[in-house]
C-alpha positions as CSV (number, residue, x, y, z in Angstrom):
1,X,0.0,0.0,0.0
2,X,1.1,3.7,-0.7
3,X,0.8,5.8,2.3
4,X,-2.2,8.4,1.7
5,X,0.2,11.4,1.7
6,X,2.0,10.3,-1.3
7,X,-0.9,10.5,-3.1
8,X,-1.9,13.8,-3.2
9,X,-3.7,14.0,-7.0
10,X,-7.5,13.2,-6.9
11,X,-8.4,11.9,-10.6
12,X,-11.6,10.0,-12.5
13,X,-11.4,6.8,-14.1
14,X,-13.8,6.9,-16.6
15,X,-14.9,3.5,-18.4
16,X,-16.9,3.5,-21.4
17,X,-20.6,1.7,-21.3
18,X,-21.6,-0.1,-24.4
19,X,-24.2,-0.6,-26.7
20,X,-25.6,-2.2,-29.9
21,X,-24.8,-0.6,-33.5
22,X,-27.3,-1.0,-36.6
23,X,-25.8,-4.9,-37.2
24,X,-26.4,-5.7,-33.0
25,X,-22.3,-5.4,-32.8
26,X,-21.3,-3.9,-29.5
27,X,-19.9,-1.2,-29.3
28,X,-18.3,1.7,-27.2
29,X,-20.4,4.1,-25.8
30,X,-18.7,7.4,-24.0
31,X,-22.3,8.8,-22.9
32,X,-23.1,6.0,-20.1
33,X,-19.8,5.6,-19.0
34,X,-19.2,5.3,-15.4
35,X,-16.4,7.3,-13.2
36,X,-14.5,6.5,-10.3
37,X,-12.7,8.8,-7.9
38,X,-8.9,7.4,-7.1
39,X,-6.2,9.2,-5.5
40,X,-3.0,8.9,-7.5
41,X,0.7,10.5,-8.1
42,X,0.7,11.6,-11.6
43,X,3.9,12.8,-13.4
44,X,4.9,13.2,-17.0
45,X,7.4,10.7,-18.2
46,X,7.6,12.2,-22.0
47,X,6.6,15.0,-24.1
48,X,7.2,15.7,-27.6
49,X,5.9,17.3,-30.7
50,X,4.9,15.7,-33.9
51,X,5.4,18.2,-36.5
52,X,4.7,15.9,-39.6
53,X,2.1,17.4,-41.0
54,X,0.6,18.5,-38.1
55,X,1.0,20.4,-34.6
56,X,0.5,17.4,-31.8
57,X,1.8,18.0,-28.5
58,X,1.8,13.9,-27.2
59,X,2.6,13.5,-23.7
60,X,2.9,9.9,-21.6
61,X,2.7,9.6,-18.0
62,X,2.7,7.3,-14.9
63,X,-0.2,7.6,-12.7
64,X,0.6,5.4,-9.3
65,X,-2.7,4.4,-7.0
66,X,-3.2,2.0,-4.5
67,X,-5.8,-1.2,-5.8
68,X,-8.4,0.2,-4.5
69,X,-10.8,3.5,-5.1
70,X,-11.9,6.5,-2.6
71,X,-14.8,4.6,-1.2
72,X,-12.5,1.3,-1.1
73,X,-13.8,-0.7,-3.7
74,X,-11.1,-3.0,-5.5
75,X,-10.0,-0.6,-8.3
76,X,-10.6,-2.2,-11.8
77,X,-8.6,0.0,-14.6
78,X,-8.4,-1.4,-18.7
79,X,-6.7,0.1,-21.6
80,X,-10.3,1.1,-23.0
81,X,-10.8,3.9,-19.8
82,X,-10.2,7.2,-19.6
83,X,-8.2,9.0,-16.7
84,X,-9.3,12.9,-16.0
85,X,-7.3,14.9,-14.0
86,X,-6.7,19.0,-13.9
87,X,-9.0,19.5,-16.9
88,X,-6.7,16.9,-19.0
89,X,-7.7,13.9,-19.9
90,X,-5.5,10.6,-21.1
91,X,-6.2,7.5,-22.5
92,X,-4.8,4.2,-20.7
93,X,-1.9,2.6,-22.5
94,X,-2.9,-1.1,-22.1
95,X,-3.8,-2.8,-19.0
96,X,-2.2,-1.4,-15.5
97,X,1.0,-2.7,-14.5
98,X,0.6,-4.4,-10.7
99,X,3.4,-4.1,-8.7
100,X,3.5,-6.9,-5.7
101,X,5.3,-7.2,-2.5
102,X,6.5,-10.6,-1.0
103,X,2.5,-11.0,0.4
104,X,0.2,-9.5,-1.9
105,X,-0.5,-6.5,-4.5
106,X,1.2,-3.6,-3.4
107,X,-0.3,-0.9,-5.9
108,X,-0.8,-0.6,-10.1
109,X,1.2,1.5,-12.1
110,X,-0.6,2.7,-15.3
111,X,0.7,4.0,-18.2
112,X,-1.4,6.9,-20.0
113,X,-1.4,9.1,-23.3
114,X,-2.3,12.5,-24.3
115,X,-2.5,14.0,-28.1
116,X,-3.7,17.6,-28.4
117,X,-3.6,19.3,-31.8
């Protein structure tokens, strides 16, 4: 477990609802997703600028979190969420890395993606 005050960053894991397209596929659907409040430590591990045709500013980062929500529900992130946090949002870059000690899951490391412009 990370100690609370090492996790000062309050963000929203969003995760998509679903529902059926015109051929009963399913699909992703952003307006019944559902949000969860976690607190985190969020820092920037990369920017840079893709300039190839276009003006993207791309930035990954590493949010940590303890596996477990604000109300203590088991925390349950996949690469399909979203993760809000000081009016930025970032996609999840495949599914959270755990990170064990000797007894048991210690906290998830999760890897996440911006591109503006």
């Amino acid at each position: 477990m990370i100690p609370d005050d090492m996790l000062p960053h309050l963000v929203d894991v969003e995760h998509p609802g679903t529902k059926l397209d015109r051929y009963e596929n399913e699909v992703t659907d952003w307006t019944t997703s559902t949000h969860t409040g976690v607190q985190a430590w969020m820092q920037q591990n990369t920017g840079s600028e893709d300039t190839d045709q276009r003006n993207a500013q791309i930035g990954e980062w590493l949010m940590l979190c303890n596996p477990w929500d604000v109300d203590g529900n088991a925390l349950t992130v996949h690469g399909s969420a979203r993760v809000h946090w000081n009016d930025s949002t970032w996609e999840v870059i495949g599914p959270p890395g755990p990170a064990y000690e000797p007894a048991e899951l210690h906290h998830y490391e999760i890897r996440l993606k911006t591109v503006e412009g």
